[in-house]
Structure formats: structure tokens, C-alpha cells
N, C-alpha and C positions, 0 to 999 in steps of 0.2 A: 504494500500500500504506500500511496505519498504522505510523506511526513507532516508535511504542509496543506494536509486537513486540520491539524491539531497546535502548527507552527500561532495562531490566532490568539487563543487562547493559552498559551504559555505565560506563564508568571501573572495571566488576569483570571486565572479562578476564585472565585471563594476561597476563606479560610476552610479546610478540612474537606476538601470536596478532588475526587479521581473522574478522571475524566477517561473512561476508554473508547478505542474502537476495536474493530474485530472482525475479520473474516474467517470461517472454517471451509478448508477445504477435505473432502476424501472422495476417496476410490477403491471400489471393490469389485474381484470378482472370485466366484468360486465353482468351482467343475467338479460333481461328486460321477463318477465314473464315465467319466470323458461331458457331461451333460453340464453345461451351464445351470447353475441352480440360484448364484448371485451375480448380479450386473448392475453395481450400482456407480454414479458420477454423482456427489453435490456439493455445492456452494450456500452457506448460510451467512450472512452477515447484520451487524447493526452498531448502534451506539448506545453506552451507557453511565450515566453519571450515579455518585454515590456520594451525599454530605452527612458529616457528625456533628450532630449538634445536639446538646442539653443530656449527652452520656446516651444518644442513639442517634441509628444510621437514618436516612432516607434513602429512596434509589429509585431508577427511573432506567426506561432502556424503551430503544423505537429501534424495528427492524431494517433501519437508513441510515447512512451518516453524509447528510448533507448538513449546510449551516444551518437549520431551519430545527431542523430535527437535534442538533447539538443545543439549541438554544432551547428546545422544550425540554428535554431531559435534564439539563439543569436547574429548570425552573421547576419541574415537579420533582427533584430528588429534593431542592429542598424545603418545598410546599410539604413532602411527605416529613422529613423531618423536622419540620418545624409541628406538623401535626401530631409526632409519637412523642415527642419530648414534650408537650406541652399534658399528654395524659400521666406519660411512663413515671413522672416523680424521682427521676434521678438524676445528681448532680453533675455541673458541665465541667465535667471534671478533665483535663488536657489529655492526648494519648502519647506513646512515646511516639520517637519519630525519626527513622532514620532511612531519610528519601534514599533514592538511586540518583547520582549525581554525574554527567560523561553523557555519553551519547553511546550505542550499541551497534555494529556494522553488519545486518544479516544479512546471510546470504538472500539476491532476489528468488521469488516463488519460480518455481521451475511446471508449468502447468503439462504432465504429461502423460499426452493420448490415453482414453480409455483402451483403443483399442492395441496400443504397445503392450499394455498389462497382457490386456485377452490373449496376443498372441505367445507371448512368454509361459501365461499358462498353460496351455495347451501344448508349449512342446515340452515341459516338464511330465503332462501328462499323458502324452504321447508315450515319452521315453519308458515311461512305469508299464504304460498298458502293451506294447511291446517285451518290455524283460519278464514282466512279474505277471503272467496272462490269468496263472490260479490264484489271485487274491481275490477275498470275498467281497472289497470295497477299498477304493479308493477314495480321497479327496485330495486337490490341491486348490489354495486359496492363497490369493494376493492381497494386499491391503497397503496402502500407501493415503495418510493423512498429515494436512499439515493446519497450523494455528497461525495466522498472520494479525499480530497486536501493536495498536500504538497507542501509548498510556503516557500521561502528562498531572502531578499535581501540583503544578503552579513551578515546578524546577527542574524545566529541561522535558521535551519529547523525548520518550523512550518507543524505539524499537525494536522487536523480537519476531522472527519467524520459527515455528518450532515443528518443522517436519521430518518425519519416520515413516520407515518400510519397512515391511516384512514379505516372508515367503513362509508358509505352512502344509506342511505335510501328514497328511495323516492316512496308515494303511491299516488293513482290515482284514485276517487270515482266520481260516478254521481252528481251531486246538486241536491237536494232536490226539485225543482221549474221545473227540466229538460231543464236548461240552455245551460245544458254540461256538463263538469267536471272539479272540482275541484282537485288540488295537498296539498302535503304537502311535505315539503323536508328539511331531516338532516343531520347531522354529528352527530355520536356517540362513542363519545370518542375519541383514539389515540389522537397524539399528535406527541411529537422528540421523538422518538426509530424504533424501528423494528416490524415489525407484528405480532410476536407473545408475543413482551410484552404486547401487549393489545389486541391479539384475541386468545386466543385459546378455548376456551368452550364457545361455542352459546347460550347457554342457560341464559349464563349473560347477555346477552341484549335482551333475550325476551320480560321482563317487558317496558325496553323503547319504543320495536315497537309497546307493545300496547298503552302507552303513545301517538305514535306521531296517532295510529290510531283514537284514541277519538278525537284527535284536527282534525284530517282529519272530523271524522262525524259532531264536530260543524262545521266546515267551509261550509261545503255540505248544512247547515240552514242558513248560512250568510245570511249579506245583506251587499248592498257599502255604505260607507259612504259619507256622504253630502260634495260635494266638498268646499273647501277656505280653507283662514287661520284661525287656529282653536289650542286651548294648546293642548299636547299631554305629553305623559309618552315615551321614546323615550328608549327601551330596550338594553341593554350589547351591543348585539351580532350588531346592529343599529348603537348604539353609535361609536363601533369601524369601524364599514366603513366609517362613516360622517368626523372620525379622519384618515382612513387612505385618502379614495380617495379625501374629499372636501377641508383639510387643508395639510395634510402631503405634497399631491405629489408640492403642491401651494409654500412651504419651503422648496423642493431641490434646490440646491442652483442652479442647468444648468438651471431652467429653471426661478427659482428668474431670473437669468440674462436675461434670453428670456423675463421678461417684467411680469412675476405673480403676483396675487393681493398682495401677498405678500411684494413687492418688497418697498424697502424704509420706511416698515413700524413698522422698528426694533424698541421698545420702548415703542410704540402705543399700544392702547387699541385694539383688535381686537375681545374681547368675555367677557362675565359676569367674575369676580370679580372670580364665584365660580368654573372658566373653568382653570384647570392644564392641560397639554398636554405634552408628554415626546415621544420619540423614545429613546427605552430602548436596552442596547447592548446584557447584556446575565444575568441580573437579574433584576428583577421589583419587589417592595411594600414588599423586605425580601423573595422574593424564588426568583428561577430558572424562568429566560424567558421562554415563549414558544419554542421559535426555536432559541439559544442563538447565538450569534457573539465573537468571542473573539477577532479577527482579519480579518482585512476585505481581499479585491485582491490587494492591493496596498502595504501590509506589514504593514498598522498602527493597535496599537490595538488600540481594538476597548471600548468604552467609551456612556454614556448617554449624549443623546443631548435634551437638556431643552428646548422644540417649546413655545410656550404658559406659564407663569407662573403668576397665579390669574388674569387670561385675559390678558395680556400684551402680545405683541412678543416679545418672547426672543433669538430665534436664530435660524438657518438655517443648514441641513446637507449637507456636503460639501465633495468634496474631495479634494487630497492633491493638486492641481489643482486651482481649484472654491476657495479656503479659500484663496486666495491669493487676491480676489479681494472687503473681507471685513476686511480691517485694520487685517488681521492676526488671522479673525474668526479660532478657533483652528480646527483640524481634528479628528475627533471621530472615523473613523469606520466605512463609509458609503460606500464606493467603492468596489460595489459586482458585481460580473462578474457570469453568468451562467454556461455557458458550457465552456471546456480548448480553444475553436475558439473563445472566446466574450472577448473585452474589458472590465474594470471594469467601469460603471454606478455610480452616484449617487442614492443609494437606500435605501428605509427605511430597519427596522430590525422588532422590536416590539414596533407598533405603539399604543400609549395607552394614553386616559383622568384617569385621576386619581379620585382616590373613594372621595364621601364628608361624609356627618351625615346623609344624608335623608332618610329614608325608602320607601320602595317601596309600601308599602301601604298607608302610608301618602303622598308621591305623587300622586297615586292613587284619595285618598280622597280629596283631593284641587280640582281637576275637577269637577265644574258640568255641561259640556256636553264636550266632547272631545272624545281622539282614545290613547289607551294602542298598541303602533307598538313592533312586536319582534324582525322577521326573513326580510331582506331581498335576495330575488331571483339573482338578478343584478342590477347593478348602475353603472354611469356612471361621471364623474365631471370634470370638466375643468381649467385652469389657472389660471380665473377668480374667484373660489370658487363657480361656479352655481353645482348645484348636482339633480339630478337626479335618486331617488330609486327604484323599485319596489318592493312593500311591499305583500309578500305571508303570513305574519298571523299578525293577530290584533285581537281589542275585541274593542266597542264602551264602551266610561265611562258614566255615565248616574248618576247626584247626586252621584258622588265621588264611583261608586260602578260599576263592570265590567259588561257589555252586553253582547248582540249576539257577536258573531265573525264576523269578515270581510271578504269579497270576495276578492282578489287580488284587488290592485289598485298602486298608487304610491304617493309619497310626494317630493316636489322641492322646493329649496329656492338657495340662495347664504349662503356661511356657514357661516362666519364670521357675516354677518349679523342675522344669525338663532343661533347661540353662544352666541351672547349677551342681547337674552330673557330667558337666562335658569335661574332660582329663586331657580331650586334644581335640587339636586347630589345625587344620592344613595353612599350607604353604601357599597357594594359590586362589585369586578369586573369579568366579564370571559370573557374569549378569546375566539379569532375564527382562529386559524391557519393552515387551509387546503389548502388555495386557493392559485393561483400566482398574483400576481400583472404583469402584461402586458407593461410595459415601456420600447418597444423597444424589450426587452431579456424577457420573463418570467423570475421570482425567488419569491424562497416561503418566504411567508413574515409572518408576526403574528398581529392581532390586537384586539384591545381591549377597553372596559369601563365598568363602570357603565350606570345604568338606567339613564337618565336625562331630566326633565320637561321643555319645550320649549312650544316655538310656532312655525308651519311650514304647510306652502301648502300643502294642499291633497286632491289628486285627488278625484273626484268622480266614478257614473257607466260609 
């Protein structure tokens, strides 16, 4: 977008008042055995103003941003605010404030052809339905979305383009036993950019779909493993869900106030010695986040917020709002709003446990009977820290050495409790940044870890 829709009102806003705009772009398509089943192009856009006043917000948004429409949205954001504060009875009390100050140099939106995706999918699925003729079901899906923002309050236009691709594969074989059928299901590759920085020649990811079909044919000889609690090797990709959904959402600060296990427990031991945990704004461990933030919906930039440090709780993400109600907990960065119609959220960025010394093979080998967990499917976790995974690939450990693979099953514990039996940390970390996180608004979020040795519930057949 041109900056110099918003160049106008720079330094002539209201006191306390965010001025955004906003364009959403995406594109999808999805082939479930060679058959187009998704075909979607859209573009959504508008304007939205948001004032504080009298210790509440107003807000206002029109699906335009012409000057017509900037100039109504901030007369009813703070028509509205002037109307909540005059009922709510609470004091105008200041917020903290620490704007994003510089200027941001994003790469321009790159708009590309529906039909380049289409045909990339199809020769991926070509390639499959040619090698792998007896599988019971295939899917390949593309997805490429981007966030186009310019946000001003009163100190400097900021802007941000925030786009990501993926490529998804998911295949589908009989069990071995004639149970039914068995899945496998990936992400390959992409990342933050545009789709054709990571797809243009299919034949680079050939080798991985043969990758995930071998793991497809052990799982098809699985067997389930013996339900209780029991040590496990708890993989990256694992790791980062346990960090985002069983601790992260527990240490936003709306809902620390609704009462989460988290609450009160700043200081406190809450996981092993060897457990670091960070929500990282736009760089982690010496590179580039996955899906970086430099500034959040509220105008603060945005900054690393320290959850966890050597097991302890160290702090909560907040916005300019929530920080007010811990002795002046500072604001990072957290206040991310979806689409130009949503209010900005308290919400994570890149949610990540930090790497230790262990190797993954010498984790491996300390088991002798336990479950090597990789991928999972869906998870679910609550206030409380109870979680809830479903785990689509494993391997039984057997005298410190890997076994059969596993049939789908799941593992549950409370986290904070299931944190502070980890005795080891791998060495390395990777991310998983495809998905949305669901709080209210969808927004794409990044998460991450190393492998780590625990102990935790797991289901049986």
C-alpha cells in the first residue's frame, strides 16, 4: 500500500488514538486425489481507528480507506469512547507507552497468479499419483497469505507486509492388519515470503514426499503403545505446541487476569532448571524469527518477552492495557489484531523453548522402554495448563534404540507439571509456522523447540 494515505495525519491525531489501514490478501488451492476441492483468491481491506479515553477504548472501522472514511472512523472511535467512559466509572488513568519510532522497509506485495499455485499443485500431484498408485488418498494443498499494514499514532507511519507460504502434504494408506487406514501429514518448507520464493520447481520436493511416504509405510506396520505415564523423547515440532498452547496462551496477560494457572506465580519454579521459554518479537538464537513483529496494533515496538527462564516464571505478554495491572510489567509487542474490523488481542509472536547440550541420540539412548513422539495432528489446552495432543507419528524406544512406529494415539498431562521432569534438552531447534492460533481472531503465529526428555500420559489402542 502507499504510505501517503496515512502521510496526512501523522503527528495530527488525537491524544491516544491508532490509526490503521489494512489489506488481507490469500490464496488457496487444494487437490484431494488429483480433484480440485479448494480454489480460493481474496482480497479484504478497510480502515480502523481506536481512542482511550477515561480508562476505555472506543473503535470504529469502515471497509474503505479513503479520506472520507479515515475521517469517520475517527470521529466515531471516539464518539464511542467518549460514550463507554462516560458509563464505565473508571479512572483516566495514563497507559505506558513505548511507540515504534524509524520507519520499516517491506518488501513490495508480490501478487501471484492463482493459476501458478494451480499448476505447481498438480505437478506435485501428478508426481505422487504416478509413484504411489496404491495409496488410499491423497491431498496436496497450497496456501500462500499475506497482511499488508500501515499504522500511525501520531509518531511516524509505520509499515509492514507480513507474507507466508506453505506447501502441505498429506497421504493416506491401508494398515497392514486391515484396520483401516493410516495418515501421514506435513509441511514442506515455506515459511515469511511469497510463493514463489519457495515453490517454483516441483521436483525439489520430490525426495521429501518420498521421505514422508516411507514413514507413511512404517506406520501402516505400527502398533499402539501401552497406555500410562511413561519417559518419552518429546520432538521440535511437539515441543513447540506444549510451548505454545499449554504455557504460552496460560501467560497472556487477559487471561493471567481471568484467573490462569499462571497467575500469581511470577518468581516461582514452574518447570526443570533446564526449561528456557521466550516469545521472540522478530529475531531468535542470532537469525530472523519465523514470522517476525517489529511492531505490534497498538503502535509499541515490539521486543522479546522472557516466559520461563531456567524454570522460573519470568513474565507475562501484555498489552498497553493488561501491563498496567503488574507494577508497570513493561509492553513488548503483543497486541495483534487480524483483520482492519478486529480489535488488537493479547497474542503470542514466536513462541519458542530454547536449545540445551543434549543430543538426540543420547536422549534416545537413556530410555529403556518408552515413545520417541514427532508430529502432532491437533491439541487442545486450557487455563489450567491440562493439554491434550494427538500424536500422528512416533516410534516405541526399546533398550535406548528406536522400534516399530506408532498408530495414532494421544498424550495429556498438565504442562507445568510435565516441564519439570525434563532431565534433557536437545541441541537443536525448528519451527512450525503454518498454523493460526484460534483466540477469538485467528493470527498466524510461529512456534518452536528442541527435542526434550520428559515424562507424560499416553494414551493407548
Amino acid at each position: 500500500m502507499d504510505i501517503s494515505l496515512l502521510d496526512k495525519y501523522d503527528a495530527s491525531l488525537p491524544d491516544e488514538t491508532v490509526l490503521r489501514v489494512q489489506k488481507s490478501y490469500s490464496r488457496r488451492v487444494v487437490l484431494l486425489c488429483g480433484d480440485p476441492v479448494g480454489n480460493s483468491s481474496s482480497v479484504a481491506g478497510g480502515v480502523c481507528a481506536r481512542t482511550y479515553r477515561k480508562g476505555v477504548y472506543g473503535f470504529a472501522s469502515l471497509p474503505e480507506y479513503t479520506d472520507a472514511a479515515i475521517g469517520t472512523v475517527l470521529a466515531r472511535a471516539s464518539e464511542n469512547a467518549a460514550f463507554l467512559g462516560s458509563r464505565a466509572g473508571k479512572k483516566d488513568a495514563p497507559l505506558p507507552a513505548d511507540f515504534f519510532r524509524g520507519s520499516l522497509s517491506p518488501r513490495p506485495f508480490v501478487p501471484v497468479p492463482q493459476g501458478t499455485i494451480m499448476d505447481f499443485a498438480r505437478a506435485i500431484d501428478g508426481y505422487i499419483a504416478e509413484k504411489y498408485p496404491s495409496l488410499a488418498s491423497r491431498t496436496v494443498a497450497c496456501r500462500s497469505d499475506c497482511r499488508d499494514k500501515l499504522l500511525t499514532v501520531g509518531a511516524g507511519v509505520c509499515h509492514q507486509t507480513m507474507p507466508r507460504s506453505y506447501l502441505i502434504i498429506s497421504l493416506s494408506a491401508q494398515a497392514a492388519d486391515g484396520s483401516g487406514t493410516v495418515d501421514v501429514f506435513e509441511v514442506l518448507g515455506g515459511g515469511e515470503g511469497y510463493f514463489t520464493d519457495y515453490y517454483t520447481e516441483p521436483s525439489d520436493w520430490f525426495g521429501r514426499i518420498d521421505a514422508i511416504y516411507e514413514e507413511l509405510m512404517k506406520k501402516a506396520e505400527g502398533v499402539f503403545p501401552d497406555a500410562g505415564m511413561c519417559d518419552c523423547v518429546i520432538d521440535s515440532e511437539l515441543a513447540g505446541m506444549l510451548a505454545h498452547e499449554a504455557v504460552g496462551h496460560t501467560t497472556e496477560a487477559d487471561l493471567v487476569l481471568a484467573g490462569s494457572v499462571a497467575a500469581g506465580r511470577l518468581g516461582q519454579q514452574v518447570a526443570s532448571e533446564k526449561i528456557s521459554l521466550t516469545d521472540f518479537a522478530y529475531e531468535a538464537f542470532g537469525e530472523k524469527a519465523p514470522l517476525p513483529v517489529y511492531v505490534d496494533d497498538e503502535g509499541t515496538a515490539a521486543s522479546d518477552v522472557p516466559i520461563i527462564t531456567n524454570g522460573i516464571l519470568t513474565g507475562y505478554m501484555t498489552s498497553r492495557e493488561t501491563s498496567t495491572h503488574f507494577d508497570g510489567m513493561p509492553v513488548r509487542g503483543n497486541a495483534r489484531a487480524f483483520a482492519y474490523s478486529d480489535e488488537p488481542l493479547v497474542r503470542m509472536r514466536n513462541t519458542c523453548i530454547h536449545p540445551g547440550t543434549d543430543k538426540l541420540e543420547d536422549m534416545i539412548a537413556s530410555i529403556d522402554k518408552g515413545y520417541y513422539l514427532l508430529d502432532s495432528g491437533n491439541g487442545q489446552a486450557d487455563t489450567t495448563g491440562e493439554f491434550m495432543f494427538g500424536i500422528t507419528r512416533g516410534y516405541e524406544i526399546v533398550g535406548g534404540k528406536l522400534g516399530r512406529a506408532l498408530r495414532d494415539t494421544t498424550i495429556s498431562g498438565v504442562a507445568f507439571d510435565m516441564l519439570k521432569t525434563v532431565d534433557m534438552v536437545g541441541d537443536t531447534v525448528a519451527w512450525s509456522s503454518s498454523g493460526y492460533c484460534g483466540k477469538k481472531q485467528p493470527m498466524p503465529v510461529s512456534m518452536g523447540g528442541p527435542a526434550i526428555k520428559g515424562r507424560v500420559n499416553i494414551g493407548g489402542r
